[in-house]
PyMOL commands that place a pseudoatom at each C-alpha (Angstrom):
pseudoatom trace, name=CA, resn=UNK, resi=1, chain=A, elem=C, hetatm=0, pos=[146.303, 98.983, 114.014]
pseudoatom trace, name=CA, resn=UNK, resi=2, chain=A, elem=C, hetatm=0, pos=[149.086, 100.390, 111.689]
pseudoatom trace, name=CA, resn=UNK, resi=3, chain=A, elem=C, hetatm=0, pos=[148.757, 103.529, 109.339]
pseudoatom trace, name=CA, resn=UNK, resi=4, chain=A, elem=C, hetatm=0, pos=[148.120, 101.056, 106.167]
pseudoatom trace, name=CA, resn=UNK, resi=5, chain=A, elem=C, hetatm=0, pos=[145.102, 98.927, 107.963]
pseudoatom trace, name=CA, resn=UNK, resi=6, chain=A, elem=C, hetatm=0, pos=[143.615, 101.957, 109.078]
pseudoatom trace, name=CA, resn=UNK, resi=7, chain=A, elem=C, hetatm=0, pos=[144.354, 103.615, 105.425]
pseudoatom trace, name=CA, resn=UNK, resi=8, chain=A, elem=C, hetatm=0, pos=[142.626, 99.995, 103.824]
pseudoatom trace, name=CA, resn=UNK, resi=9, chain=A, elem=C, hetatm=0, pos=[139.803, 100.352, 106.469]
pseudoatom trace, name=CA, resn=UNK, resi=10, chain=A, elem=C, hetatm=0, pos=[138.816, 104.183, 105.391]
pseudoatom trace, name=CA, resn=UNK, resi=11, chain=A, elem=C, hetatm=0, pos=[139.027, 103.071, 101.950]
pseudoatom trace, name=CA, resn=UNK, resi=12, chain=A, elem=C, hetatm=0, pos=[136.783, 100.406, 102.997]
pseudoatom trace, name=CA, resn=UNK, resi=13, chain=A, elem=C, hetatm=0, pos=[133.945, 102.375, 104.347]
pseudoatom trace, name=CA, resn=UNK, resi=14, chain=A, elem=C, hetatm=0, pos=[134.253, 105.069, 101.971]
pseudoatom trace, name=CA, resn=UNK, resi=15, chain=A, elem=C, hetatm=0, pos=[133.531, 102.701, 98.897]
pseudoatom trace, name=CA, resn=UNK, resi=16, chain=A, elem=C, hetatm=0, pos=[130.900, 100.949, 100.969]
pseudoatom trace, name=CA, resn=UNK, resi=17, chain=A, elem=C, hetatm=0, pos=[129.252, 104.710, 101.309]
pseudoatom trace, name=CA, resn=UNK, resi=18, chain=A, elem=C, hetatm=0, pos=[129.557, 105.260, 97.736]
pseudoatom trace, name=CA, resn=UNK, resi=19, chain=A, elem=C, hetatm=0, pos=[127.912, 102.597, 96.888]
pseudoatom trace, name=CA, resn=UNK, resi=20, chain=A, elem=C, hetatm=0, pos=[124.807, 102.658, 99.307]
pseudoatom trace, name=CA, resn=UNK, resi=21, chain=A, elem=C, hetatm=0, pos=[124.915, 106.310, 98.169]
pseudoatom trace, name=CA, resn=UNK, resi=22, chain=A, elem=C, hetatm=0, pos=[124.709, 104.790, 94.194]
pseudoatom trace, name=CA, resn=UNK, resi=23, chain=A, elem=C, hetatm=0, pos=[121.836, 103.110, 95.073]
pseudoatom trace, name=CA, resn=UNK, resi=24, chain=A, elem=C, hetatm=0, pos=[119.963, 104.957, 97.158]
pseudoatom trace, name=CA, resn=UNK, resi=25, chain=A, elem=C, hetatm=0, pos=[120.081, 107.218, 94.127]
pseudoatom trace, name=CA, resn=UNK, resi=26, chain=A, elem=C, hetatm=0, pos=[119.320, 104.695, 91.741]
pseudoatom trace, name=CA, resn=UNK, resi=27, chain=A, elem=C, hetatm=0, pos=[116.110, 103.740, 93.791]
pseudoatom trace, name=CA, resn=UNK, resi=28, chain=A, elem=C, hetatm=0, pos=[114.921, 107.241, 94.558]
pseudoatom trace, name=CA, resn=UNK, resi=29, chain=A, elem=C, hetatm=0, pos=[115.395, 107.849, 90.261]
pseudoatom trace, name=CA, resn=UNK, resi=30, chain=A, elem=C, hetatm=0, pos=[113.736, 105.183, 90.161]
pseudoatom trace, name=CA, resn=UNK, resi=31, chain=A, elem=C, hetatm=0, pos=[110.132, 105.930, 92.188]
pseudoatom trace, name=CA, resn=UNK, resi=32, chain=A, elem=C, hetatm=0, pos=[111.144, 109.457, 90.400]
pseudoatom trace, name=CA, resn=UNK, resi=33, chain=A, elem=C, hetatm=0, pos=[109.621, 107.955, 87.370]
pseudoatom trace, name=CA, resn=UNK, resi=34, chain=A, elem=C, hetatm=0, pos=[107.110, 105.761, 88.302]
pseudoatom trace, name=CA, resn=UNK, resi=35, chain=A, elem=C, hetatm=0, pos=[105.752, 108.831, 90.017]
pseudoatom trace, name=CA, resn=UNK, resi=36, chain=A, elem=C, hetatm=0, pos=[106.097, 110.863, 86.987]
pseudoatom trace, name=CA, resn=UNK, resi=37, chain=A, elem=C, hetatm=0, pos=[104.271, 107.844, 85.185]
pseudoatom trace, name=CA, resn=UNK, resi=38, chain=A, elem=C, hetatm=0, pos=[101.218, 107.597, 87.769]
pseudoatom trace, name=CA, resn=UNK, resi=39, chain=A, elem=C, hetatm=0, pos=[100.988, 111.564, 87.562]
pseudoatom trace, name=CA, resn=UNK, resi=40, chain=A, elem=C, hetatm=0, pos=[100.691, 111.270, 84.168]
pseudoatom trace, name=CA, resn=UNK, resi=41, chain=A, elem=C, hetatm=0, pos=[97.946, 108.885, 84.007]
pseudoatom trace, name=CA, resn=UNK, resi=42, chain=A, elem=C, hetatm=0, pos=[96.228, 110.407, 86.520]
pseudoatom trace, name=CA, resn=UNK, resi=43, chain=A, elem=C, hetatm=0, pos=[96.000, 113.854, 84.326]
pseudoatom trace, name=CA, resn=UNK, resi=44, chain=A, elem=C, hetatm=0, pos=[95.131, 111.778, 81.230]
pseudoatom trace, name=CA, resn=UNK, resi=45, chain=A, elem=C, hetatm=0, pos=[92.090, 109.950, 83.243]
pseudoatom trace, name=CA, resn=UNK, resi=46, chain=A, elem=C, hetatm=0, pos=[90.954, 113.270, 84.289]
pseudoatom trace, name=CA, resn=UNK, resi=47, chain=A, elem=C, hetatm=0, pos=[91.364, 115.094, 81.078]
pseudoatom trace, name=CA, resn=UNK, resi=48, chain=A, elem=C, hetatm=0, pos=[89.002, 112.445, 79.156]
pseudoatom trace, name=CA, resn=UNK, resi=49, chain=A, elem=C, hetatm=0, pos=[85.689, 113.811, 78.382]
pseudoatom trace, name=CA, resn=UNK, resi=50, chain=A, elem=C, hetatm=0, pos=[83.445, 112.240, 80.776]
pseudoatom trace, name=CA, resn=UNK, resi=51, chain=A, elem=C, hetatm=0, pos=[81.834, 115.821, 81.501]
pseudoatom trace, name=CA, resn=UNK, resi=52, chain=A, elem=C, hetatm=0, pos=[80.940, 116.764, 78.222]
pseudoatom trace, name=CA, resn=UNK, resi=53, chain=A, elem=C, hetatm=0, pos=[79.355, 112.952, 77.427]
pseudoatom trace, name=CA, resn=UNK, resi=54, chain=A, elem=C, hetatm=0, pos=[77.406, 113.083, 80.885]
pseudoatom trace, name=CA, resn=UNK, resi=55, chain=A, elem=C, hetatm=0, pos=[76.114, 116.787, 79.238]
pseudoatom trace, name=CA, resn=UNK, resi=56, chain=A, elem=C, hetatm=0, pos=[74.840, 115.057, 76.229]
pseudoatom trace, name=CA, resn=UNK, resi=57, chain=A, elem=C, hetatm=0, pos=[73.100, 112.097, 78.282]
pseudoatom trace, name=CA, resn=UNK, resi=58, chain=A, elem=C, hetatm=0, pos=[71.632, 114.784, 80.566]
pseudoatom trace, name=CA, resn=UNK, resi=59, chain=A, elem=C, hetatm=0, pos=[70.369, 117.085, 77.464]
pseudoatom trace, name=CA, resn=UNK, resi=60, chain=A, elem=C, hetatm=0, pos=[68.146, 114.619, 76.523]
pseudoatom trace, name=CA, resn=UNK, resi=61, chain=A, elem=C, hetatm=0, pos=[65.878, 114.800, 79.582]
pseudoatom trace, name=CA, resn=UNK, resi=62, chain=A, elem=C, hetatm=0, pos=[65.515, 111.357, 80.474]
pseudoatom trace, name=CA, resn=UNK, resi=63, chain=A, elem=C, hetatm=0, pos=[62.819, 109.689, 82.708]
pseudoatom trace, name=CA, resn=UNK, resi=64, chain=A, elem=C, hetatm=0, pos=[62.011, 106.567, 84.266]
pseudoatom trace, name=CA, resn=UNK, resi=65, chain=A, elem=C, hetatm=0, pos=[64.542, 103.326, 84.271]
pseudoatom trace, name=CA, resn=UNK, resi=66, chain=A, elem=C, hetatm=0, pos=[67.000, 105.856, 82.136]
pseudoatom trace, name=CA, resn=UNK, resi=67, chain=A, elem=C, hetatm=0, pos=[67.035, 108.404, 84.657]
pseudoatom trace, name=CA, resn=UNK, resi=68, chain=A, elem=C, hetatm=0, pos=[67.701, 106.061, 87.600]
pseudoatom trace, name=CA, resn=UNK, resi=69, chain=A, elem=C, hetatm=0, pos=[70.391, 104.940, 85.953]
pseudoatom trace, name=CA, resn=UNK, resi=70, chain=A, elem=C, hetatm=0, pos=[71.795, 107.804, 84.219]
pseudoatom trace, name=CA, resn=UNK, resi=71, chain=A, elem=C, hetatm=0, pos=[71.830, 109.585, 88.257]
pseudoatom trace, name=CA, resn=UNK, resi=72, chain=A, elem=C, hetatm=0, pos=[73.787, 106.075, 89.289]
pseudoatom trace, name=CA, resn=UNK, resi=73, chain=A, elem=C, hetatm=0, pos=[76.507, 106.490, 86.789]
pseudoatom trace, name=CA, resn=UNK, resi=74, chain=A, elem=C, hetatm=0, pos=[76.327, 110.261, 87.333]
pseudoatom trace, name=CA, resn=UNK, resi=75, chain=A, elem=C, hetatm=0, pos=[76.745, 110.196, 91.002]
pseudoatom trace, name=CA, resn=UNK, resi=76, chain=A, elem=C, hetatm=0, pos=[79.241, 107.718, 90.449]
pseudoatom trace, name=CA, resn=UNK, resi=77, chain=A, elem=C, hetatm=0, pos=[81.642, 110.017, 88.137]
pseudoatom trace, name=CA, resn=UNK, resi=78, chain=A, elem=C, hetatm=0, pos=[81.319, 112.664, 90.672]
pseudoatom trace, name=CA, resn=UNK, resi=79, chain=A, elem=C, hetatm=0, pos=[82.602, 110.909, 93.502]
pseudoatom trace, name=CA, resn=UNK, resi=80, chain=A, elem=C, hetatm=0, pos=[85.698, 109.755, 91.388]
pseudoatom trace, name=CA, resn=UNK, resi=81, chain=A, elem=C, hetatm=0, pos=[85.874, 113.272, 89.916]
pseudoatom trace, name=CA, resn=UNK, resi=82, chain=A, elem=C, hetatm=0, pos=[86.015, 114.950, 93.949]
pseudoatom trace, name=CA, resn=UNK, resi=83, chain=A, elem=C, hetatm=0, pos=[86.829, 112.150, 95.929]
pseudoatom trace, name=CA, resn=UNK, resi=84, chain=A, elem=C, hetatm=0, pos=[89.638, 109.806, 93.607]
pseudoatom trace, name=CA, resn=UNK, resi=85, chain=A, elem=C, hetatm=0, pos=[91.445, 112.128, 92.193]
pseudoatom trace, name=CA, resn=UNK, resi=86, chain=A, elem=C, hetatm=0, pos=[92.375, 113.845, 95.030]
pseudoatom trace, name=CA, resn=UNK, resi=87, chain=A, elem=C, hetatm=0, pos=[93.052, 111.021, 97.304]
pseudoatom trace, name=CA, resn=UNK, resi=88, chain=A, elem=C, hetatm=0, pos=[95.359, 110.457, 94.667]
pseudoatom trace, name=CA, resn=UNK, resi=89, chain=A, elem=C, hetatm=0, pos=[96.863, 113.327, 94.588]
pseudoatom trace, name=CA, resn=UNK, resi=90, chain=A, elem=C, hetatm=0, pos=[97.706, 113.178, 98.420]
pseudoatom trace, name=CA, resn=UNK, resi=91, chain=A, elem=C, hetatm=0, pos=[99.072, 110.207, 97.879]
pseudoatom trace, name=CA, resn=UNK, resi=92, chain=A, elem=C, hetatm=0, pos=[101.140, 111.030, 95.362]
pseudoatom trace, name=CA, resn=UNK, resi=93, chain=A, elem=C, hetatm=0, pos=[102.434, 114.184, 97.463]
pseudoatom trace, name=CA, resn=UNK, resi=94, chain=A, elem=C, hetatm=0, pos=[102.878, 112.047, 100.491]
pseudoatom trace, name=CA, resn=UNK, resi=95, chain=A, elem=C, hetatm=0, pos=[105.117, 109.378, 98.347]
pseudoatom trace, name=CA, resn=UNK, resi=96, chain=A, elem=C, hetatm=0, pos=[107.288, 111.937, 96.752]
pseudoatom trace, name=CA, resn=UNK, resi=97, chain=A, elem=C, hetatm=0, pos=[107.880, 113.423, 100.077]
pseudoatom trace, name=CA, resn=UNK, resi=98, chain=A, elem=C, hetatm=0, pos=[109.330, 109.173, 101.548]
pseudoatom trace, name=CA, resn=UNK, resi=99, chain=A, elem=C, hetatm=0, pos=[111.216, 109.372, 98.079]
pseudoatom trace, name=CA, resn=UNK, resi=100, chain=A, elem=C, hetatm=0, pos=[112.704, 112.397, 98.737]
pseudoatom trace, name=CA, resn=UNK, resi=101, chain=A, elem=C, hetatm=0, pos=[113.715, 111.814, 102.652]
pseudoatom trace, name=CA, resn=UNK, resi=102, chain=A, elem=C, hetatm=0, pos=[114.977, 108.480, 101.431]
pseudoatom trace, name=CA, resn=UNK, resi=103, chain=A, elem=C, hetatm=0, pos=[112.217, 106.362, 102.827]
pseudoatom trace, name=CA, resn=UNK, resi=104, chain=A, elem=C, hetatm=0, pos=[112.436, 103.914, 99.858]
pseudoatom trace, name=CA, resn=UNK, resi=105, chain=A, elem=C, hetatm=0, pos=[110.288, 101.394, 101.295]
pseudoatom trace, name=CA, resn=UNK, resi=106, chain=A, elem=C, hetatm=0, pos=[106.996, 103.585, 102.123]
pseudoatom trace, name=CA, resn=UNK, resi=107, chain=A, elem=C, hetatm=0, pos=[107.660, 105.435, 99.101]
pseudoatom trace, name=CA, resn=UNK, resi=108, chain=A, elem=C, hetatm=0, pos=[106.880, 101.858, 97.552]
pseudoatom trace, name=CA, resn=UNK, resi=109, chain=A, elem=C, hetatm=0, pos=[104.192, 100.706, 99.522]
pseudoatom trace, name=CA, resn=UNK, resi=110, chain=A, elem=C, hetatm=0, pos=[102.849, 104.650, 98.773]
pseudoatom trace, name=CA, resn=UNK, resi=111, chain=A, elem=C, hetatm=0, pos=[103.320, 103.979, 94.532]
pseudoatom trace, name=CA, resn=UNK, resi=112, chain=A, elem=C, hetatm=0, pos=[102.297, 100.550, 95.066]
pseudoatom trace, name=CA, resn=UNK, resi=113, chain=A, elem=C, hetatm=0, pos=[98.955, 102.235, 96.400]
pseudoatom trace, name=CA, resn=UNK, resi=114, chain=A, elem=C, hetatm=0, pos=[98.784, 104.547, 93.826]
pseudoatom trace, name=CA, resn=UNK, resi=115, chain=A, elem=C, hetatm=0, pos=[98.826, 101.834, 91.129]
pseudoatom trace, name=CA, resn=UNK, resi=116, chain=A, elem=C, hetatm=0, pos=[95.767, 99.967, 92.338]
pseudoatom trace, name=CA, resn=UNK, resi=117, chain=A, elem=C, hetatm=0, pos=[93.934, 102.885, 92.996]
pseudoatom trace, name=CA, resn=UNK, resi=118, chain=A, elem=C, hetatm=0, pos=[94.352, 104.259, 89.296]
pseudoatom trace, name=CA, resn=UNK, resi=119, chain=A, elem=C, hetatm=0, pos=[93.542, 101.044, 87.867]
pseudoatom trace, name=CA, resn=UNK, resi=120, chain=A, elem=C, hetatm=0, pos=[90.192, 100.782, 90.196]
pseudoatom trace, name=CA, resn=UNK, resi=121, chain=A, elem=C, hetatm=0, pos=[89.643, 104.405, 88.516]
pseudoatom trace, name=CA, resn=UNK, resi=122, chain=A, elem=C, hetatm=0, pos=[90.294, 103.620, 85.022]
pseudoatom trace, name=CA, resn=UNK, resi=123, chain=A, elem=C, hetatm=0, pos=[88.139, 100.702, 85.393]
pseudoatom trace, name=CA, resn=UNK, resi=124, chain=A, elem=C, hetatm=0, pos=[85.124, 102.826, 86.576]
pseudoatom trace, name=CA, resn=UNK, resi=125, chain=A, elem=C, hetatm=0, pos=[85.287, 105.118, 84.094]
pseudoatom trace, name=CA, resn=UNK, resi=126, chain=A, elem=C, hetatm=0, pos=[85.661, 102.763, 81.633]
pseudoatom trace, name=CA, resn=UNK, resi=127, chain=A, elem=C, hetatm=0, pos=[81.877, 101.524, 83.009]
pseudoatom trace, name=CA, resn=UNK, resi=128, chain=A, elem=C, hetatm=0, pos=[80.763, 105.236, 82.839]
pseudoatom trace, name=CA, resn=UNK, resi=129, chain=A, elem=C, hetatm=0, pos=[81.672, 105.974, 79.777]
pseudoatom trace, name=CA, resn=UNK, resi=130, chain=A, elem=C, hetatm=0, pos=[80.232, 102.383, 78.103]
pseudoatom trace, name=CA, resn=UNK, resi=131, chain=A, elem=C, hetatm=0, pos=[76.867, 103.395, 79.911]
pseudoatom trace, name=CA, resn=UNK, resi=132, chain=A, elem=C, hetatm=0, pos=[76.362, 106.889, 78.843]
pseudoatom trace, name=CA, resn=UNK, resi=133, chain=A, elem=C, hetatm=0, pos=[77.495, 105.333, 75.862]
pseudoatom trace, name=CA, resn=UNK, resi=134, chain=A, elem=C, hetatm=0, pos=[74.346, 103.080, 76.084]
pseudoatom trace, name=CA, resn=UNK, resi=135, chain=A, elem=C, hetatm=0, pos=[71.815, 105.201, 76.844]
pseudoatom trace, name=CA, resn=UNK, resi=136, chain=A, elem=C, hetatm=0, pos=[72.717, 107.604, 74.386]
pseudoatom trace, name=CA, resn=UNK, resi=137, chain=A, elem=C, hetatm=0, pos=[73.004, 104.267, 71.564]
pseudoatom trace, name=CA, resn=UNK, resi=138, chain=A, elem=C, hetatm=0, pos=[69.229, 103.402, 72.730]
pseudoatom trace, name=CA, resn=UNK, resi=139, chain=A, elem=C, hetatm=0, pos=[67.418, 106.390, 72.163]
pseudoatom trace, name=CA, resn=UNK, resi=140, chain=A, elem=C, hetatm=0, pos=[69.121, 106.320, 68.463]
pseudoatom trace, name=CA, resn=UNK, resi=141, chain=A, elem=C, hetatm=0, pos=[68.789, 102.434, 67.828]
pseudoatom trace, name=CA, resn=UNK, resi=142, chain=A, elem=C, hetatm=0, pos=[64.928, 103.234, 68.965]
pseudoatom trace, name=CA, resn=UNK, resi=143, chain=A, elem=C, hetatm=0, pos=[64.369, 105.684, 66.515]
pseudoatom trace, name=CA, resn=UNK, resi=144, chain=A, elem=C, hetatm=0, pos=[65.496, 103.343, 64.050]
pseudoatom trace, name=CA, resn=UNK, resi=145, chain=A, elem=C, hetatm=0, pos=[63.806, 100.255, 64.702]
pseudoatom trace, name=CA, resn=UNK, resi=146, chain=A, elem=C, hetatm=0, pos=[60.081, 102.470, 65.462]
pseudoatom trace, name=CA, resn=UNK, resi=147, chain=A, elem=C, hetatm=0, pos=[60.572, 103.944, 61.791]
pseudoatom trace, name=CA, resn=UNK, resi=148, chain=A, elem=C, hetatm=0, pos=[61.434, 100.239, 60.162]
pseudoatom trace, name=CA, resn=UNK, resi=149, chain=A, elem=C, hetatm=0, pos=[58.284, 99.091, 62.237]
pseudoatom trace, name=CA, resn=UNK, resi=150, chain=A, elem=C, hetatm=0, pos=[55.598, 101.672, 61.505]
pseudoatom trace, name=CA, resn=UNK, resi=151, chain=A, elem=C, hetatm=0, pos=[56.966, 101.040, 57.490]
pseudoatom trace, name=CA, resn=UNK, resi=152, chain=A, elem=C, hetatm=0, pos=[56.011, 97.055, 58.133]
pseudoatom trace, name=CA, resn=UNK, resi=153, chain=A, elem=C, hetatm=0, pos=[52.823, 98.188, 59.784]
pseudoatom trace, name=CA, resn=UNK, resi=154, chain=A, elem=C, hetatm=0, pos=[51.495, 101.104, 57.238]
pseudoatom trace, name=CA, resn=UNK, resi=155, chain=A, elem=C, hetatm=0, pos=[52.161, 98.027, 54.727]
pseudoatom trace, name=CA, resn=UNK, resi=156, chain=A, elem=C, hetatm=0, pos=[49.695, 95.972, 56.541]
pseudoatom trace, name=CA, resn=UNK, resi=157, chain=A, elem=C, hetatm=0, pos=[47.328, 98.385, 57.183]
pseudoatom trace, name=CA, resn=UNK, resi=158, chain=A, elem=C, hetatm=0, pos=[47.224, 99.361, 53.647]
pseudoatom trace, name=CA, resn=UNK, resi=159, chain=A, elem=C, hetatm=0, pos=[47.361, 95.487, 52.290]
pseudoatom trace, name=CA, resn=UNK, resi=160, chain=A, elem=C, hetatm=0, pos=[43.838, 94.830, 54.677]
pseudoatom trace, name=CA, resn=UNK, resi=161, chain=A, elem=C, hetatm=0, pos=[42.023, 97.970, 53.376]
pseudoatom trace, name=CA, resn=UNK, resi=162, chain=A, elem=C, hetatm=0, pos=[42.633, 96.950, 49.929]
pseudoatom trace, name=CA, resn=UNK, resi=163, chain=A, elem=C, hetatm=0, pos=[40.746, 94.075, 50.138]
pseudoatom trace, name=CA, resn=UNK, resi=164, chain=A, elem=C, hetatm=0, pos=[38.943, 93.770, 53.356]
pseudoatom trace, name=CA, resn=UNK, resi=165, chain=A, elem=C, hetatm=0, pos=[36.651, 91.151, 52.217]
pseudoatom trace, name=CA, resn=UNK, resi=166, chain=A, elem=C, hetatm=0, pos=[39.491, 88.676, 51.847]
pseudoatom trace, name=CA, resn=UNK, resi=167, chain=A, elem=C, hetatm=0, pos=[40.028, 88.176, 55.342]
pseudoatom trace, name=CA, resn=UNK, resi=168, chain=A, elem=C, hetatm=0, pos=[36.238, 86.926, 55.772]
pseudoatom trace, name=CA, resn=UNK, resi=169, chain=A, elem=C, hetatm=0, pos=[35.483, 86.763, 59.283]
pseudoatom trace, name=CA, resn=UNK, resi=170, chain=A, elem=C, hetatm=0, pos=[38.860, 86.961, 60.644]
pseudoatom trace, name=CA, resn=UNK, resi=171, chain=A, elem=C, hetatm=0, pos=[38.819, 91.004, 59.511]
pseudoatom trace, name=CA, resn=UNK, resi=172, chain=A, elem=C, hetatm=0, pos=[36.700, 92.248, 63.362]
pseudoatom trace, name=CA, resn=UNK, resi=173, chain=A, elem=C, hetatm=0, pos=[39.837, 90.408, 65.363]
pseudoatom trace, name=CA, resn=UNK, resi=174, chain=A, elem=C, hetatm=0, pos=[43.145, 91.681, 62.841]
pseudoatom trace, name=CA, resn=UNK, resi=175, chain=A, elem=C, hetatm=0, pos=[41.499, 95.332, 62.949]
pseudoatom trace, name=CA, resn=UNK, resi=176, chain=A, elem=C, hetatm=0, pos=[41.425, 94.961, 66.898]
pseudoatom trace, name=CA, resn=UNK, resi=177, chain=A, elem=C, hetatm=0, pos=[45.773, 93.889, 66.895]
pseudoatom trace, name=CA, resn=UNK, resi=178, chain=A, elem=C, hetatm=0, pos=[46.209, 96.720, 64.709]
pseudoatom trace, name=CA, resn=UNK, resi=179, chain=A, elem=C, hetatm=0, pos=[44.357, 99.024, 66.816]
pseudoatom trace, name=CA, resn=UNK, resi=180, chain=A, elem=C, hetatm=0, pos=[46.689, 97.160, 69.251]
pseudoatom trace, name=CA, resn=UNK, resi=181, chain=A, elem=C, hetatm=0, pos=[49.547, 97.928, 67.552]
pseudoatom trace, name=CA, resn=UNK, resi=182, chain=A, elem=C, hetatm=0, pos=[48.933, 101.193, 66.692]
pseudoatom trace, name=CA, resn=UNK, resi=183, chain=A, elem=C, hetatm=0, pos=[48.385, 101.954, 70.693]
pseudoatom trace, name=CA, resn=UNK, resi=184, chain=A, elem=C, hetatm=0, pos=[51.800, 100.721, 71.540]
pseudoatom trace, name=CA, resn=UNK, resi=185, chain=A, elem=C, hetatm=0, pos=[53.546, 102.350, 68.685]
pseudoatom trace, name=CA, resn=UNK, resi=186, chain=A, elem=C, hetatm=0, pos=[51.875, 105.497, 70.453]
pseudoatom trace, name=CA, resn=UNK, resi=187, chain=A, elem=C, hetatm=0, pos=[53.134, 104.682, 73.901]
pseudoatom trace, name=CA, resn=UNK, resi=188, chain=A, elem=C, hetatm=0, pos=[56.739, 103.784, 72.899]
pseudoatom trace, name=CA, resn=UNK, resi=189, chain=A, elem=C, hetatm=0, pos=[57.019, 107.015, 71.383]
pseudoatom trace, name=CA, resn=UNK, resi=190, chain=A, elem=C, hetatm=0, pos=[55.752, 108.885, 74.328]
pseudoatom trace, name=CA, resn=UNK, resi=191, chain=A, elem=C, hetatm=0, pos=[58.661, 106.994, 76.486]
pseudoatom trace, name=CA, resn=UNK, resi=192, chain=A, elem=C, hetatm=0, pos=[61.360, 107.592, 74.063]
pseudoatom trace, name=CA, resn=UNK, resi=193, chain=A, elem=C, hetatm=0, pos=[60.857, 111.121, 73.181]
pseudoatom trace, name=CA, resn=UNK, resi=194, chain=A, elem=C, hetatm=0, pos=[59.884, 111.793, 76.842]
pseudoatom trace, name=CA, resn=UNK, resi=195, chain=A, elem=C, hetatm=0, pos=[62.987, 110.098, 77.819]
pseudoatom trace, name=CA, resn=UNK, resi=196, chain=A, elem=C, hetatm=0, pos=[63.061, 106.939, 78.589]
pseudoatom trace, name=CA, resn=UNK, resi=197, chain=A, elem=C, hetatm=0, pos=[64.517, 105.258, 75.779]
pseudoatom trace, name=CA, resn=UNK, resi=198, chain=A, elem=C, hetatm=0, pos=[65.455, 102.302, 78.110]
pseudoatom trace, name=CA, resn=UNK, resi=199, chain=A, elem=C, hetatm=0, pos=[61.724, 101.385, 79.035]
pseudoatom trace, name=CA, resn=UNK, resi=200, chain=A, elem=C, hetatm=0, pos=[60.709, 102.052, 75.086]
pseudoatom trace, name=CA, resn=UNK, resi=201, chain=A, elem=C, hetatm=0, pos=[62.948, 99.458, 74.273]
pseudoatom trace, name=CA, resn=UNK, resi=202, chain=A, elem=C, hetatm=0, pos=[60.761, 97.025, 75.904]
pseudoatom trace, name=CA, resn=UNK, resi=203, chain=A, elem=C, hetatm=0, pos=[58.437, 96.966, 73.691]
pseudoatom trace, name=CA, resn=UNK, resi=204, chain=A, elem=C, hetatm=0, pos=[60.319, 95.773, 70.889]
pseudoatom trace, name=CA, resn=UNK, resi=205, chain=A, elem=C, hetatm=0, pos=[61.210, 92.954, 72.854]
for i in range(1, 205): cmd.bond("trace and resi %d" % i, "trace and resi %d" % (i + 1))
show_as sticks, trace
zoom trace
C-alpha cells in the first residue's frame, strides 16, 4: 500500500469516527431531553394536590357506600404515591445511566417504559381526582335538592291543613304519604350528614 492509500485510508476511518461520534452525540442529546421531559412530568403529577383533596373527602367523615369507596380511591393514590413514583424514578436513573455509557438502545426501550408508565399514572389520577371530586359534589348537590324538596313538601303540608275537608275521604291515606315522606326526609338526612351522601342520594331517585 503506498504512503497516499494509506494517508486516504486514515482519512477514511477518521471521518467515519467523527461521524458515529456526531451521532452518538446527537442520540444521547437526544434521550437527554426526553428524560428531562419525563422528569418533568413526573414532578408535575406528583406536585398536583391529590393530598389536600383526599383531606377534604376524609374531613367529612363518611360512612357506608361513600366510605368503601372513598378507602378504594384512597388506597389507590397511595400505592401510586409509594409504589409509581418511585419505580419511576429507578427507571429513570437506570436509563440515564444506558444514555450515558452509550447504550442507546436500552436507554430507549428504558424511556419507552417510562412513557407508558406515566401515562398509566396520569390516567389514574385523573380517576382519583374525578371521584373525590364526586363524592365531595354529592354531599353538596344533596343539600340542595333536600332543601328544594322539604320547600315542595311544607307547601303541601300547609295547602292540606288549610282545607282538610276538601280532600273528603282521600285525607286518612295523603296524611299517611306525608307521614311517609316526612320519615324519609328524616332518614336521608341522617345518611348525608352522617356521611354517606352516596346512599342519601338514593332516595331522590
Amino acid at each position: 500500500m503506498s504512503n497516499n492509500q494509506l494517508i486516504i485510508t486514515l482519512i477514511g476511518i477518521a471521518v467515519l469516527l467523527l461521524i458515529a461520534f456526531a451521532v452518538a452525540i446527537l442520540l444521547r442529546k437526544r434521550n437527554e431531553s426526553r428524560l428531562a421531559a419525563l422528569e418533568e412530568r413526573k414532578e408535575e403529577l406528583y406536585n398536583l394536590p391529590v393530598n389536600d383533596e383526599v383531606e377534604v373527602v376524609k374531613n367529612m367523615h363518611l360512612i357506608g357506600q361513600s366510605q368503601v369507596a372513598f378507602r378504594e380511591w384512597n388506597q389507590k393514590w397511595v400505592d401510586l404515591s409509594l409504589n409509581s413514583f418511585a419505580d419511576i424514578e429507578n427507571n429513570l436513573f437506570e436509563a440515564e445511566g444506558y444514555n450515558n455509557s452509550f447504550r442507546f438502545l436500552k436507554a430507549k426501550h428504558q424511556i419507552d417504559q417510562i412513557e407508558s408508565q406515566i401515562q398509566l399514572v396520569e390516567e389514574d389520577i385523573a380517576a382519583i381526582r374525578n371521584a373525590l371530586s364526586e363524592l365531595e359534589k354529592q354531599e353538596s348537590k344533596n343539600s340542595g335538592r333536600v332543601l328544594h324538596a322539604l320547600d315542595l313538601f311544607e307547601k303541601l303540608q300547609n295547602t292540606v291543613a288549610e282545607d282538610p275537608e276538601k280532600y273528603g275521604q282521600a285525607l286518612p291515606e295523603i296524611e299517611k304519604q306525608l307521614e311517609n315522606i316526612q320519615s324519609e326526609f328524616s332518614q336521608f338526612v341522617t345518611l348525608n350528614s352522617s356521611g354517606d351522601p352516596v346512599e342519601a342520594a338514593g332516595y331522590f331517585r
